[in-house]
C-alpha positions as CSV (number, residue, x, y, z in Angstrom):
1,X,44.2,-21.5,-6.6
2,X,40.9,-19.6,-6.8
3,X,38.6,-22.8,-7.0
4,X,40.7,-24.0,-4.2
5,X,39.4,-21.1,-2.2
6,X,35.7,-21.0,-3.6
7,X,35.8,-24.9,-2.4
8,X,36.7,-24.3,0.9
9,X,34.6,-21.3,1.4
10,X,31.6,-23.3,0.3
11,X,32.4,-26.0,2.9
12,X,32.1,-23.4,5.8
13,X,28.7,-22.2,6.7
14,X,27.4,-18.8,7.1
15,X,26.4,-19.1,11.1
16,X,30.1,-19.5,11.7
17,X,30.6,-16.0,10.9
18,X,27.7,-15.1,13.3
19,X,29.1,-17.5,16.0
20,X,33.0,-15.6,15.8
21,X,31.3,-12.3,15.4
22,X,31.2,-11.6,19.7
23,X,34.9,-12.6,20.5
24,X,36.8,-9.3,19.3
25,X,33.9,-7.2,21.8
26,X,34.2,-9.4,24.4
27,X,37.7,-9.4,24.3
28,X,37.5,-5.5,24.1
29,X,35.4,-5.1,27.2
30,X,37.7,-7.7,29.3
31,X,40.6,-5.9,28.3
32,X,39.2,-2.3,29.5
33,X,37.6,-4.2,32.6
34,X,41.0,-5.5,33.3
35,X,43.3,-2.7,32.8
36,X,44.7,-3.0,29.9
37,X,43.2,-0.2,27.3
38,X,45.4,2.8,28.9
39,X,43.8,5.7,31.3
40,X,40.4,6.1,29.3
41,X,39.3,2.5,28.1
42,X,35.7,3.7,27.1
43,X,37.2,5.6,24.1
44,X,39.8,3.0,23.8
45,X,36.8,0.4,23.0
46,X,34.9,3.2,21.0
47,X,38.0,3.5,18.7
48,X,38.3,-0.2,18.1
49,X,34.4,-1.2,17.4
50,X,34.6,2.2,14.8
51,X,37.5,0.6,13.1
52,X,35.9,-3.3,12.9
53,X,32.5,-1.1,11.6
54,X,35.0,0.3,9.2
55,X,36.2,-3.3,8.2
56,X,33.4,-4.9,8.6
57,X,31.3,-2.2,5.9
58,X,34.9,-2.7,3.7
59,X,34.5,-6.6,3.7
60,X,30.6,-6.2,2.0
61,X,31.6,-4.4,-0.1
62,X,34.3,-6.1,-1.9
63,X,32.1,-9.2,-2.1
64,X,31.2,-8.0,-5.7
65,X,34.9,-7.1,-6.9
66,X,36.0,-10.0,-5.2
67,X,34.4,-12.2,-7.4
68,X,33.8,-10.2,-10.5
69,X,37.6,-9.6,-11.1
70,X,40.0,-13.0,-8.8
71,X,36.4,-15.2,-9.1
72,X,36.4,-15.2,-5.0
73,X,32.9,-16.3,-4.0
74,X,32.1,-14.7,-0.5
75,X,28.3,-14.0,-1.8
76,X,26.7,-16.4,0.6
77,X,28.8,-14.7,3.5
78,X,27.1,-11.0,2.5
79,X,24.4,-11.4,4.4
80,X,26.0,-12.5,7.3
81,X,28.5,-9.2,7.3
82,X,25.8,-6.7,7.2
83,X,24.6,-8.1,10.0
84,X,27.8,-8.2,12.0
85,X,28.3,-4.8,10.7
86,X,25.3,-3.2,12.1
87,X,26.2,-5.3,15.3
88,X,29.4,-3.8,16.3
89,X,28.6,-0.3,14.9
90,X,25.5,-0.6,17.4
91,X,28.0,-1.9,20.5
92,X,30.1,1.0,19.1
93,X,27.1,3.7,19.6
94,X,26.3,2.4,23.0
95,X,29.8,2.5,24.3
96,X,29.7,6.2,23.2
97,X,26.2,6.5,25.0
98,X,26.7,4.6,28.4
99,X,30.3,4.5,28.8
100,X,32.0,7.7,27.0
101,X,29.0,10.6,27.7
102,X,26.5,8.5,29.9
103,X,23.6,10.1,28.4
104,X,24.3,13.7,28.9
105,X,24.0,15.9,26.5
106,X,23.3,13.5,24.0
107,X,21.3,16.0,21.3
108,X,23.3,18.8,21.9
109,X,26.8,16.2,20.9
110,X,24.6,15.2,17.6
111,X,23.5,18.5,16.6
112,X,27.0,20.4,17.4
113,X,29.9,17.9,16.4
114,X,29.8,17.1,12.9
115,X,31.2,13.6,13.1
116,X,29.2,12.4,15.6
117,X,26.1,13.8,13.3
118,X,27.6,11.9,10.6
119,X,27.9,8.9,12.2
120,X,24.2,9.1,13.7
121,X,22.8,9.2,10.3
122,X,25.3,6.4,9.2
123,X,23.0,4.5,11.8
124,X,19.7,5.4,11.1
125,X,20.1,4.3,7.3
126,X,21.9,0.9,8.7
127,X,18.2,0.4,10.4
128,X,16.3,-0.5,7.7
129,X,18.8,-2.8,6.2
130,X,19.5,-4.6,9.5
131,X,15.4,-5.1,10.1
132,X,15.4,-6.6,6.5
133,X,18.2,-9.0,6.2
134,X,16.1,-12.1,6.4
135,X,14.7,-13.9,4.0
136,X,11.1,-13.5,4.9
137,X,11.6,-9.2,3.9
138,X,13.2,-10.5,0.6
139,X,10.0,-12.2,-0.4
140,X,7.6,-9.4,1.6
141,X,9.4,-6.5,-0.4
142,X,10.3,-8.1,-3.4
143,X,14.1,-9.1,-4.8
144,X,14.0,-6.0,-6.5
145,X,12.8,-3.2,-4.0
146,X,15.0,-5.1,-1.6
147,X,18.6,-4.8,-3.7
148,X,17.5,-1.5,-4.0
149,X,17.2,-0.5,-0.4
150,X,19.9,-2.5,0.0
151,X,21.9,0.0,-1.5
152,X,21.9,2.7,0.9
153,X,24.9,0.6,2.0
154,X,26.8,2.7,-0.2
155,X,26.1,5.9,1.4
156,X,26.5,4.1,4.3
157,X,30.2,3.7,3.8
158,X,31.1,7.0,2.7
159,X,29.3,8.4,5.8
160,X,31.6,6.0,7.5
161,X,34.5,7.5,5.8
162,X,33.4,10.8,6.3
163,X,33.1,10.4,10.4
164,X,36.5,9.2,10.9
165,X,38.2,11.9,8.6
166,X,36.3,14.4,10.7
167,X,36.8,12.2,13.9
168,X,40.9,12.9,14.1
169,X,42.8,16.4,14.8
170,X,45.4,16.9,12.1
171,X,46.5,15.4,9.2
172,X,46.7,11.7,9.9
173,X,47.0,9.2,6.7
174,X,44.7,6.4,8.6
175,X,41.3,7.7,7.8
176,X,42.8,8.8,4.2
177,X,43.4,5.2,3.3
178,X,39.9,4.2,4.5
179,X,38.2,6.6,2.4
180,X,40.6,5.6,-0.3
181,X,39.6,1.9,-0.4
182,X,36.0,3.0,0.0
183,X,35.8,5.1,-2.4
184,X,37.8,2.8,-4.6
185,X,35.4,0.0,-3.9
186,X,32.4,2.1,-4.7
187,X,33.5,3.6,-8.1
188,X,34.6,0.1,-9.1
189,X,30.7,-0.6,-9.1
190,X,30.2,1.7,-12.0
191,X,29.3,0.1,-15.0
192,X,31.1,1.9,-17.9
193,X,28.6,0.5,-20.3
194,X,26.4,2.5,-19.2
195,X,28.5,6.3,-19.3
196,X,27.8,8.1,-22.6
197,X,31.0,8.4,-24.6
198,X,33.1,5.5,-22.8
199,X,33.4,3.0,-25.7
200,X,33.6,-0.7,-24.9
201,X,36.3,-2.8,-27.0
202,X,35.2,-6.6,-26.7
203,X,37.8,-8.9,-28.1
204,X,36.9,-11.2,-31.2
């Protein structure tokens, strides 16, 4: 069952991702043009873009488990979700800017509600990894000072986490699961090999 997956997954290319990647915003912003996101559609779309970040930050990182644990290849589609990541959590911050606050009081929203000044500096560290997912930074920085700045997607994610717990009023079990399965995916990168006193039994 598995190869039948990893053969079909290698018969679709990347740019496909890339080229479906617009639909779900454009169908967002017709739907609030049109009526159909309630009284306040800006916040409507704002919700929905946080939540496909959300999915879209999930889906990179459970590439690796994904194929270290069921042997499901989705490495050469990595790429390709970082970017789309960084897309919609961009459309997500300008909705906020242009269509939720329009540009007023912008610093003083950062610098008093904690979520939003979590989510800021969710996007200032997806920057850097957005400017250098191409091949020609891979070669410029080197594979190995590029998988390590690479990395800051994993604060990345639990800053993600962190701005929709503090996002919702009340105890809601939505933003629980999501920093559930992020934090799950994240400690499931931790090599126990490397933790003093956690023995490894190989079989014979």
């Amino acid at each position: 069952m598995v190869e039948v997956i990893n053969t079909t997954l290698r018969r679709i290319p990347a740019w496909v991702l890339y080229a479906l990647a617009p639909i779900p915003v454009i169908a967002l912003f017709y739907l609030g043009l049109t009526g159909e996101l309630g009284i306040d559609p800006a916040k409507r779309i704002e919700h929905e873009l946080g939540l496909w970040s959300l999915w879209l930050l999930i889906a990179g990182l459970a590439v690796t488990p994904l194929r270290r644990w069921p042997g499901v290849n989705l490495l050469k589609f990595r790429r390709a979700i970082g970017v789309i990541t960084f897309f919609y959590l961009l459309v997500h911050l300008l909705t906020w800017l242009v269509l939720d606050v329009q540009f007023q009081n912008v610093w003083a929203d950062i610098v008093k509600r904690w979520y939003i000044t979590v989510g800021m500096a969710a996007f200032v560290l997806m920057l850097p990894l957005a400017l250098t997912s191409n091949n020609w930074s891979v070669k410029r920085l080197g594979a190995l000072t590029w998988r390590k700045l690479h990395k800051l997607v994993y604060p990345i994610a639990v800053l993600g986490a962190l701005h929709f717990l503090l996002l919702v009023k009340g105890f809601q079990w939505e933003p629980i699961l999501y920093a559930a399965v992020i934090a799950g995916l994240l400690l499931s990168r931790i090599r126990t090999d490397r933790i003093p006193g956690i023995v490894q039994f190989r079989q014979a």
